[in-house]
N, C-alpha and C positions, 0 to 999 in steps of 0.2 A: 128346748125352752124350759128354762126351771123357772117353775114357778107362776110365768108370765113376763120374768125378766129379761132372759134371751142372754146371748154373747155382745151385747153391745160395750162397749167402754162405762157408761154410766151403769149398765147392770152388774159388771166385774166389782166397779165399785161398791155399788149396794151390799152386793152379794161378801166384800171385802168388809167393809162396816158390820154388817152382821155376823159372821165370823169373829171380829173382834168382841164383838158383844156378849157372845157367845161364850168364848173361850177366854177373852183377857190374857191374864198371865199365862196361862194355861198353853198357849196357844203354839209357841216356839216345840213344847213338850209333844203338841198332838202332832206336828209335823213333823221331828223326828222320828218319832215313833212310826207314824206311815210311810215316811222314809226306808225305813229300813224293814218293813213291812213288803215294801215291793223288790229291796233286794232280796231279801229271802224268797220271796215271789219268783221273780225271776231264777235265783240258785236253784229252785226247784223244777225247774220246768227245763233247765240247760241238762240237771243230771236226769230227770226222765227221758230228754231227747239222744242222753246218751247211752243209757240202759239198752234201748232202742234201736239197735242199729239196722232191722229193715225200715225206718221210715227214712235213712239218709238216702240219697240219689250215689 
């Protein structure tokens, strides 16, 4: 529960509205960037599992 709003449909929204509020123009820029935030996220965690090869079965 964030906040007190929960995963319901009307709190996605809220939760949607303030974000905008938030960020505005802004906002297309903060989710590219988090975007590619968890790609690199991910890249990094593929080449430590590959570094790694006692953890493969």
């Amino acid at each position: 529960m964030l906040l007190g709003i929960g995963m319901t449909p009307s709190g996605i929204m809220i939760a949607a509205v303030v974000a905008l509020l938030l960020f505005g123009r802004r906002l297309p820029e903060v989710m590219r960037s988090l975007g590619k935030s968890v790609v690199e996220f991910k890249k990094g965690i593929n080449e430590s599992s590959d570094d790694n090869p006692s953890s493969r079965s």
